[in-house]
N, C-alpha and C positions, 0 to 999 in steps of 0.2 A: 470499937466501933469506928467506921471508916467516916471520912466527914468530903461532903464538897467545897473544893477551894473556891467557887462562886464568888462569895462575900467576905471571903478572907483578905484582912489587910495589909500593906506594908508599915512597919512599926517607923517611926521619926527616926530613929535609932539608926536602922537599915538606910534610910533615904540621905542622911547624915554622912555614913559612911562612905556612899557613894559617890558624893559630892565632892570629898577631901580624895577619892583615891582616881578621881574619871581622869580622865587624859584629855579634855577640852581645855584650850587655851586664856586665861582670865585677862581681859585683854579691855574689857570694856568700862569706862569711868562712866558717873552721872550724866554728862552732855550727850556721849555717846547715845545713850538711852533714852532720853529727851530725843533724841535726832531720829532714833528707831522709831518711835512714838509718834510723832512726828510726820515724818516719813511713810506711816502706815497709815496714818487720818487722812492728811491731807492727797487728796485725788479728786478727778473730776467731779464727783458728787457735790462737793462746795458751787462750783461755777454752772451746773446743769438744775440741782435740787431746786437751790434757793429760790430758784425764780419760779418752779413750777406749785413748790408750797405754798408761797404768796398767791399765786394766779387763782390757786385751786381752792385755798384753804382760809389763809392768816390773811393774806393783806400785808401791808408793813407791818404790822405785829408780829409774822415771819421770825424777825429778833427774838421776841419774847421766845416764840415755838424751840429756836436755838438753844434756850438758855434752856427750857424746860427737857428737851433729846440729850443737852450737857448732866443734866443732874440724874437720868437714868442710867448716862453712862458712868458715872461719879457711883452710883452706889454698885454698880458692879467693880468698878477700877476698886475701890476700898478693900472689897475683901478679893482681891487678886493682889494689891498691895500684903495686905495681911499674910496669905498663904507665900509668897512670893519670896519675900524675908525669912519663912518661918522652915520653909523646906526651896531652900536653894537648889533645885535643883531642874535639868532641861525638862522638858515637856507640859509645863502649863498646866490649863486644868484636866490633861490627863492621868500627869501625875497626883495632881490635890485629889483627883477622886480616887485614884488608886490608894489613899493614905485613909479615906473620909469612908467610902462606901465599897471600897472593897474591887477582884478584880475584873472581876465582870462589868460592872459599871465604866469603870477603868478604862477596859476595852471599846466599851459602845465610845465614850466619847474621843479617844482619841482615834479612832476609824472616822468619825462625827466631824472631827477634827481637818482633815481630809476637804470636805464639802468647805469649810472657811479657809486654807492655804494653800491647796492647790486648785483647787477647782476655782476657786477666788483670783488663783495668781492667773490663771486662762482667761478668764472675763477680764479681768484688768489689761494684759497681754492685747487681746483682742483689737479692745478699744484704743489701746496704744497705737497701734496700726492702723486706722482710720485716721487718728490724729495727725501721725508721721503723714499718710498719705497726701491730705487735706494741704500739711504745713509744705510739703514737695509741689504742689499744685500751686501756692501761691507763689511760687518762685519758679512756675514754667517747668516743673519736674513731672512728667507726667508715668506711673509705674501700669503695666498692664494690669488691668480688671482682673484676668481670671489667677494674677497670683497672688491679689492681697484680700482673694478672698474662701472663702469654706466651698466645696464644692456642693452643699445645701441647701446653695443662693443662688439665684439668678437676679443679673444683672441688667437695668434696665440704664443703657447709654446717650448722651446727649443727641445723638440723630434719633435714636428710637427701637435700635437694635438691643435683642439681649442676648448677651452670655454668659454661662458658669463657669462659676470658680472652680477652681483647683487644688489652691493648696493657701492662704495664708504668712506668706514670706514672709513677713517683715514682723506678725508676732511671732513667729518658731526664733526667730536671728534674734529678739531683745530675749526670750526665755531662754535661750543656748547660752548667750554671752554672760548674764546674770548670775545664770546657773555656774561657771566655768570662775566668775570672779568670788561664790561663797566657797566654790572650792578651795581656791588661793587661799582664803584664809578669812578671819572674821574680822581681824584691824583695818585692812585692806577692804571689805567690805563696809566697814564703819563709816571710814574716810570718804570711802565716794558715796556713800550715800547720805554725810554730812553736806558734801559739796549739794547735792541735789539740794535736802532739804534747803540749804540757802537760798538756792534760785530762785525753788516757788514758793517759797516767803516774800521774797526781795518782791515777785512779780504781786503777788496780793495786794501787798503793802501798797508797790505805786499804781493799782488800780482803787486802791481807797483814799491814797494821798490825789491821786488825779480828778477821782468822780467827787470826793469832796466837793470839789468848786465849779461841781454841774449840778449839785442837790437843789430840787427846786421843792420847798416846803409844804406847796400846797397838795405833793403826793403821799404827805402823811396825814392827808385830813379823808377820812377817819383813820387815826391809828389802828383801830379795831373794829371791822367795820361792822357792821348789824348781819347777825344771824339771818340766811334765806328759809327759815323754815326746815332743815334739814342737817341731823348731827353732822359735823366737820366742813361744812357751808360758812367760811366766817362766824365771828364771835368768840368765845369761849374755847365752844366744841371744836373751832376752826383751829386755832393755836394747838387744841392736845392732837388733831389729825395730822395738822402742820407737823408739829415735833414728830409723828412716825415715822413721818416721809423720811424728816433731817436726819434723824437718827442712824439712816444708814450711811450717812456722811463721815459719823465717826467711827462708823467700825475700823480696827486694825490695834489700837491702842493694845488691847492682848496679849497681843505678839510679841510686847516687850517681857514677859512674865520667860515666855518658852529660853532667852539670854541669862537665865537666870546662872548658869551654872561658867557662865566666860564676862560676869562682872566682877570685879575686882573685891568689892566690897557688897555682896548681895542686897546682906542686912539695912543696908543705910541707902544706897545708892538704886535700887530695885523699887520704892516705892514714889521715890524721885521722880522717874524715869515714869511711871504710870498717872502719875495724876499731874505732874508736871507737863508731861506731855497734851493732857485731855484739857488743864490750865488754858497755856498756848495756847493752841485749836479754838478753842471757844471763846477767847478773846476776838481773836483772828475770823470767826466766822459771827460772831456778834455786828463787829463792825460791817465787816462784809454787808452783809443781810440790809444793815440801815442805809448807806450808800447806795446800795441796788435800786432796793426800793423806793430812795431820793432821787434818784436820777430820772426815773423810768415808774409810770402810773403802774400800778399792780396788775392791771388788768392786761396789759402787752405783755406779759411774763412768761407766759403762756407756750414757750414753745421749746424745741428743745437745746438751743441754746441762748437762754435770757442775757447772758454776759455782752454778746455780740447786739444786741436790743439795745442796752445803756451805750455800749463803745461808740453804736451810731450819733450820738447824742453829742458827743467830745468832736466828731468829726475828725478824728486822730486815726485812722486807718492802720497807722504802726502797732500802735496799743492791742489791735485784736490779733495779730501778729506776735506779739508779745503772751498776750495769754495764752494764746495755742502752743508756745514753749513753755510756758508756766504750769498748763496742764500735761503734755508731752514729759517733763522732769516731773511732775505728783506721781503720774502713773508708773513711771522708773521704778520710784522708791520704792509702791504701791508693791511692786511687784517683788524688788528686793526682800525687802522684808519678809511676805510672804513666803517667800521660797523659803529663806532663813529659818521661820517658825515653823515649816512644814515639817522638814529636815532633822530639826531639833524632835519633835513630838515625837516620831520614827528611830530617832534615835534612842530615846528614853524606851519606847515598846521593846526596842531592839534586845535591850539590856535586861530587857525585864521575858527575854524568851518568847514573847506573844508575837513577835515576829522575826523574819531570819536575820541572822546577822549580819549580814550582808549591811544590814542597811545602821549599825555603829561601829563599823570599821570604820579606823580612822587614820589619815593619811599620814606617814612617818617623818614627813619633814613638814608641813600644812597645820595638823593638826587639828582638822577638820574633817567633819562625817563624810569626804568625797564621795560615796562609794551612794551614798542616798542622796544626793545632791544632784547626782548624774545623772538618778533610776528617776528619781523628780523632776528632772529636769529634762529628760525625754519624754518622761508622762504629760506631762503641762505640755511640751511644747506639741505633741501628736492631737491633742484635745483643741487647744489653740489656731491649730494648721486644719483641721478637716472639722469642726465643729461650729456654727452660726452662734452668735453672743447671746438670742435669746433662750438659748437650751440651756448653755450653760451658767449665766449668769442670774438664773433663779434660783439657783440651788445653793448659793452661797450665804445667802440673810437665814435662812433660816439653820444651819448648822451653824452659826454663831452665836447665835440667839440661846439654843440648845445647851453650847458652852457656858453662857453667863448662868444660867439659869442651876448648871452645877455647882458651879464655882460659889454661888451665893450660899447654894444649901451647905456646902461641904463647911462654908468658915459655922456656921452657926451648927453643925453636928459636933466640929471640930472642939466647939467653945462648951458643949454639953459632955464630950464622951472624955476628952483631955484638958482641962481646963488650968493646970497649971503648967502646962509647958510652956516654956518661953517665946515670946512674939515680940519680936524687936519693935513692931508697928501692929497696931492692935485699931481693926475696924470700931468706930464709933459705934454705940449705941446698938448693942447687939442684941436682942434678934433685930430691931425693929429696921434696921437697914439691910438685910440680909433678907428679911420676908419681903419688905421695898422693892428690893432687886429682882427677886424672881416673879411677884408678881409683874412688876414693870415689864422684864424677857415675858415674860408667857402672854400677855398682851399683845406683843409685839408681833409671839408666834402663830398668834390666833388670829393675826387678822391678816397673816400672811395668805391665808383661803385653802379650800382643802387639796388642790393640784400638788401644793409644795409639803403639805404633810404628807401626802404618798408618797413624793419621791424620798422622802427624808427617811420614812419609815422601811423604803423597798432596799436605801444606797445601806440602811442598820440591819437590815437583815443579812441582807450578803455579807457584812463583816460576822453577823453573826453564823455563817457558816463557817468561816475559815475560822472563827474564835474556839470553834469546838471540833473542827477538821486538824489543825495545827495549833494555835495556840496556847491553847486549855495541855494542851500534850507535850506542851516543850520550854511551859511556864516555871521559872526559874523557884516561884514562890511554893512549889508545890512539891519542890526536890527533897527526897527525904521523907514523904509524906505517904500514905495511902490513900488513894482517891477513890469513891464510889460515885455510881452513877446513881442518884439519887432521882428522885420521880420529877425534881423541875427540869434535872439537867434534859433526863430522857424527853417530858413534855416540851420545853425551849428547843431541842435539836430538831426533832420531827414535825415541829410547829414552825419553824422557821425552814428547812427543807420542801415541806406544804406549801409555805407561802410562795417559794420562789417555783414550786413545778405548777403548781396550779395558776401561780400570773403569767409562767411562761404558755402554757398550753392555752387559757385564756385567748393570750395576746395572739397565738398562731391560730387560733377559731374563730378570731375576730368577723363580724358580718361587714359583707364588704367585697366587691372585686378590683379594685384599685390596686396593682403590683405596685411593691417598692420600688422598679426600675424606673415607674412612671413618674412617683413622688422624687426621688433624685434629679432625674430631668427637667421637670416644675421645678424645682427648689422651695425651699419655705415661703410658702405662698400663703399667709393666713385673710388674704382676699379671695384664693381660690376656693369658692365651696365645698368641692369634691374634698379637698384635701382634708379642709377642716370635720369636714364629717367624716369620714377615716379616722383620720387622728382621737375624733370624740369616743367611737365604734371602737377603735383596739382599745383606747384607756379604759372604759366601762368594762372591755369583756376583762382584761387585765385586772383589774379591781377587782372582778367580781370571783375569776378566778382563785385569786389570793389568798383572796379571806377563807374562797370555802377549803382551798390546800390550808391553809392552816390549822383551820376545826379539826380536819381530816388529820392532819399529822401529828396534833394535841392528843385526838382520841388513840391514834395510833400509840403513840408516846408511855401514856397512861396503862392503857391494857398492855403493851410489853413489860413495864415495872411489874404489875401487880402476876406475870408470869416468873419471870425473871428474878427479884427482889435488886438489892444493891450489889448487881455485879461488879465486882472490882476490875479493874481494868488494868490491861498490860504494860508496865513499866516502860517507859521509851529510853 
């Protein structure tokens, strides 16, 4: 009887052996890893969130909301600690799920995977370039409009004139450079991206050492201020809306899991490196948060840069100047990292056949994945150069979110299906921290609204094309094997083919006579009516599309099995 490799797993055994024979360099100690960690939190979400949670939600309570967004990321960081140790090996929780639930799963989330490190490293990228712009400006440097920006945008300039963007210079040059130093090699990238992490620490540091001695008391009365009548309004309810906000403050910590296979000492040094890292940060953003909201009434917080609100307060004009380097070096790293863990994921698929090799060839003197460092690092940098930061920079919380949420179940399958295998570092309190965690992510994901679960669901689909185009057909785990097409595989392939012709036909039947040439020329105008009613008109008829190609290709799916049975399929 022939079997689908779907939910077949890779054995500890296999994943072991892979680790002792790979060709990546072991290069990285404990600090290092702290630094990646590190380096992956800390980004402008610290100096923009803080003050908008407060305005909106907490109040000076904001702190508390910190500590409470730290202990959700804590129960995820544990069991990526736990797996992290236990299968040394790159790819994250693409790999853990590839070990936990088999290859299918495997596959969605390292394509899933994608939406949090590259598409991640774009939006970060992006705003990097604002900031450079911004920081050239206060020193008389002025770069032309249409090339630091997307040609999506129109520009509305100081006399009154608008014009569009072009291209994005200045994010494509920090993703090119980035990309070209993780080639060089991962010591070399360790180092500079230690130097960073020190900066914007150093800069935190003396903006809490400075605001210290502007805290005026009477802005923490009320610490928690009275509930307005409505969940996440202050109070309570305000602190856990608060922490949603913060929460995205410490995405990246992750990333350090995907290094797993170029640290020196996995076992020891791996869990370090994750919850050390998430330590710091929450130390660092605890204080933060109380100082802010010392300096400056909660109620001015309100906008989109609160940091620059308190600095007026010091009368120190250098200090915002300072931060704008401080933020400028977060988002560096922000983006280093990123790249790093993108690389690594595609690396581990790589090896595992689900995708081409291209992308774990690795460089003969370097010793590094160059070859997907490069492909990543044009992709990032083309998304970055011709894409506006609200399109892409939605789609990144919620594919992270998606990751923790495996990660948690896999340690607690892991502890039912194999429970004596050894775990250098063993999550607490198992299940009860592991259900913790995912219900905590799935919260997280649910109130992200339903715009971001379409694209989430539209960016999974398409990987699930090419998983059963190429993948499924050139997967390592299945060599040797006989494979049939058994009635999910047939129903998932023509369910998922469905969903994509039916939201494309949708999106081109959309009601509507608004040409794209016109929206290009507008740029992202979400004042302009027309636009936005377009924009509503394709998504709906897209959506609606979708769903009914997918019924459509499910039923298809079905009735070929039941003509057909389990055709075995042609050896590649």
């Amino acid at each position: 009887m022939a079997t689908s490799t779907l939910f077949q797993r890779k054995s500890l055994s296999e994943l072991h052996a892979e680790a002792e024979g790979h060709a990546l360099k072991r290069e990285l100690g404990p600090m290092n890893l702290i630094a990646l960690g590190i380096g992956a939190i800390i980004g402008a979400g610290l100096f923009s969130l803080t003050g908008l949670a407060a305005a909106q939600n907490a109040g000076p309570a904001v702190a508390i909301s910190m500590v409470v967004a730290a202990i959700g990321c804590a129960l995820a960081g544990l069991c990526y600690s736990e797996f992290s140790c236990m299968i040394p090996v790159a790819g994250s929780a693409y790999t853990y799920a590839y070990t936990t639930m088999g290859e299918w799963l495997a596959w969605i989330i390292g394509w899933d995977l994608v939406l949090e490190y590259a598409v991640g490293a774009a939006t970060v990228s992006i705003s990097w370039s604002g900031y450079v712009v911004s920081l050239l400006h206060d020193f008389g440097i002025h770069l032309p409009p249409q090339l630091v920006s997307s040609p999506l945008e129109a520009l509305r300039l100081s006399d009154g004139t608008t014009v569009q963007g072009i291209i994005n210079l200045p994010a494509v040059f920090i993703v090119l450079v980035i990309s070209a130093l993780l080639m060089v090699g991962i010591k070399e990238s360790a180092r500079t991206n230690a130097v960073i992490v020190v900066i914007k620490v150093a800069v935190v540091l003396v903006f809490i050492a400075i605001g210290y001695f502007y805290i005026n008391r009477a802005n923490y009365e009320p610490f928690i201020p009275a509930n307005q009548g409505a969940f996440g309004k202050f109070g309570w309810s305000g602190i856990m809306a608060g922490a949603g906000t913060i929460f995205f403050a410490y995405i990246g910590f992750d990333a350090v899991s995907t290094a797993a296979q170029e640290a020196r000492n996995p076992q020891r040094d791996m869990p370090i490196g994750i919850i050390g890292s998430l330590a710091i940060c929450t130390v660092l953003y605890v204080l933060f948060s109380i100082v802010l909201t010392g300096m400056v009434p909660y109620q001015q917080l309100n906008v989109a840069a609160p940091v620059a609100v308190a600095i007026d307060v010091t009368q120190k004009p250098w200090l915002m100047t300072l931060i704008k380097l401080g933020i400028i070096a977060g988002f560096t790293s922000v983006i280093l990292v990123m790249l790093l863990g993108q690389s690594r994921v595609f690396y581990s698929m790589s090896r595992d056949g689900l995708v081409p090799k291209v992308f774990s060839d690795i460089h003969p003197k370097f010793r590094t994945p160059w070859r997907s460092n490069m492909l990543f690092g044009l992709f990032v940098a083309v998304l970055a150069a011709f894409l506006p930061l609200q399109i892409v920079g939605h789609m990144t919380s919620i594919g992270t979110l998606f990751a923790f949420v495996i990660v948690c179940g896999g340690v607690w399958i892991m502890r039912k299906t194999q429970p004596h295998v050894r775990r250098p570092f063993r999550t607490p309190l198992v299940p009860l921290v592991p259900i913790l965690g995912m219900g905590w992510n799935l919260a997280m994901m649910y109130s992200l609204g339903p715009d971001n679960w379409t694209r989430l669901i539209l960016w999974l689909v398409i990987g699930q094309i090419i998983f059963f185009v190429y993948g499924r057909r050139h997967s390592t785990l299945r060599h040797g094997k006989t494979v049939a097409y058994t009635l999910l595989d047939r129903v998932l392939t023509f369910a998922n083919i469905g969903f994509l012709v039916g939201g494309t036909v949708g999106y081109l039947t959309r009601p509507g006579n608004l040409g794209f040439q016109t929206v290009i020329e507008r740029g992202i105008n979400l004042q302009d009516p027309a636009l936005v009613a377009l924009a509503h008109a394709s998504f709906n008829s897209m959506v609606t599309g979708a769903f009914v190609g997918a019924a459509a290709g499910a039923l298809f799916g079905y009735l070929l099995h039941k003509l057909q049975g389990e055709k075995i399929p042609v050896e590649s």
